[in-house]
C-alpha positions as CSV (number, residue, x, y, z in Angstrom):
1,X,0.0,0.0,0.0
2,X,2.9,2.0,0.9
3,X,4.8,1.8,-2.3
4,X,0.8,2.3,-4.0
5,X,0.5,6.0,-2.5
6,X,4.4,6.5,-3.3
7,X,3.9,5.5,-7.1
8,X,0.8,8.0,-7.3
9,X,3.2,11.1,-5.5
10,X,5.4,10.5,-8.2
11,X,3.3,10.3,-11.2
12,X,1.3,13.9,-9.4
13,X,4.8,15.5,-9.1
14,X,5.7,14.5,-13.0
15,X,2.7,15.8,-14.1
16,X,2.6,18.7,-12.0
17,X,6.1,19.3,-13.2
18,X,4.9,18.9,-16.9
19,X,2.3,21.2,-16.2
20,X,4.4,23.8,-14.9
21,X,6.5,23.7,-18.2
22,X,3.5,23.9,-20.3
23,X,2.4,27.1,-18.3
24,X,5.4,28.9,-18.8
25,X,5.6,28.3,-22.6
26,X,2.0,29.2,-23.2
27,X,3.3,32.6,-21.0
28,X,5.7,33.0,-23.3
29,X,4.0,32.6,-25.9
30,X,1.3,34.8,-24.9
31,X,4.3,37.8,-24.2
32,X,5.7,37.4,-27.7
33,X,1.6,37.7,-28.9
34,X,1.4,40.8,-27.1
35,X,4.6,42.3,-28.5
36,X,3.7,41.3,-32.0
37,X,0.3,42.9,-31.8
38,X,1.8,46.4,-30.0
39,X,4.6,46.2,-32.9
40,X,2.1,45.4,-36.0
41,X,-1.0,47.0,-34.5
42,X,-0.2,49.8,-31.7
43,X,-2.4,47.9,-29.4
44,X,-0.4,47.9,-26.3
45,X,-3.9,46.3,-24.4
46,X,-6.9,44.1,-24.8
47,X,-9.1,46.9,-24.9
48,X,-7.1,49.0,-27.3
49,X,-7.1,45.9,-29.8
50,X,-11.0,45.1,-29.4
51,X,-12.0,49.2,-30.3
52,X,-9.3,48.1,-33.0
53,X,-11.2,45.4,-34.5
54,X,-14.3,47.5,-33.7
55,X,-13.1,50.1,-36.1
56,X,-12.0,48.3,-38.5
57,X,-15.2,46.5,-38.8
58,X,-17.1,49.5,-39.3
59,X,-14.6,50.5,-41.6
60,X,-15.5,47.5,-43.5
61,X,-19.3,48.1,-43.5
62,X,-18.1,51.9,-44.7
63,X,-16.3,50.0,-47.6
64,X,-19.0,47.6,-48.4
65,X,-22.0,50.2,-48.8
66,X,-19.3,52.5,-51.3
67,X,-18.3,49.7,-53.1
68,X,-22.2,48.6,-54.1
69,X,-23.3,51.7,-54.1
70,X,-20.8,52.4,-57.2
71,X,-22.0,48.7,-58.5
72,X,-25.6,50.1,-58.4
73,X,-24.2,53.4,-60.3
74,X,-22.1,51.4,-63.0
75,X,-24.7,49.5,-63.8
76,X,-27.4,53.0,-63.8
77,X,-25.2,54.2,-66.2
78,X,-24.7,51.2,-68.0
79,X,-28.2,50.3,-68.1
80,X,-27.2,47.2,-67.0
């Protein structure tokens, strides 16, 4: 029984081992996402990278109406 509880210390400490090593690469991992996105984006937080995305998103919409409203106006003058 001894050896039983001994076995199953060792296999927690191994795994909470490997879990510590996974935490600290995904921390990495998220630092280096957070540098790319200040460097590409100038979005030094969460919240300045969501009103980011909201703007560009409305930006988008902005885009879409021009672009059909100059399909509707080629094909007006077109006759299309």
């Amino acid at each position: 029984m001894t050896q039983d509880v001994t076995a199953e210390l060792f296999k927690l400490k191994a795994h909470i081992e490997k879990s510590k090593t996974e935490a600290a690469k995904i921390s990495g991992q998220i630092e280096q996402l957070c540098q790319q996105r200040a460097s590409e984006f100038g979005c030094a937080t969460d919240e300045e990278a969501t009103a980011y995305i909201q703007e560009l998103e409305g930006d988008v919409v902005r885009l879409e109406m021009e672009i059909s409203e100059g399909v509707s106006t080629v094909k007006s003058e077109l006759n299309w």
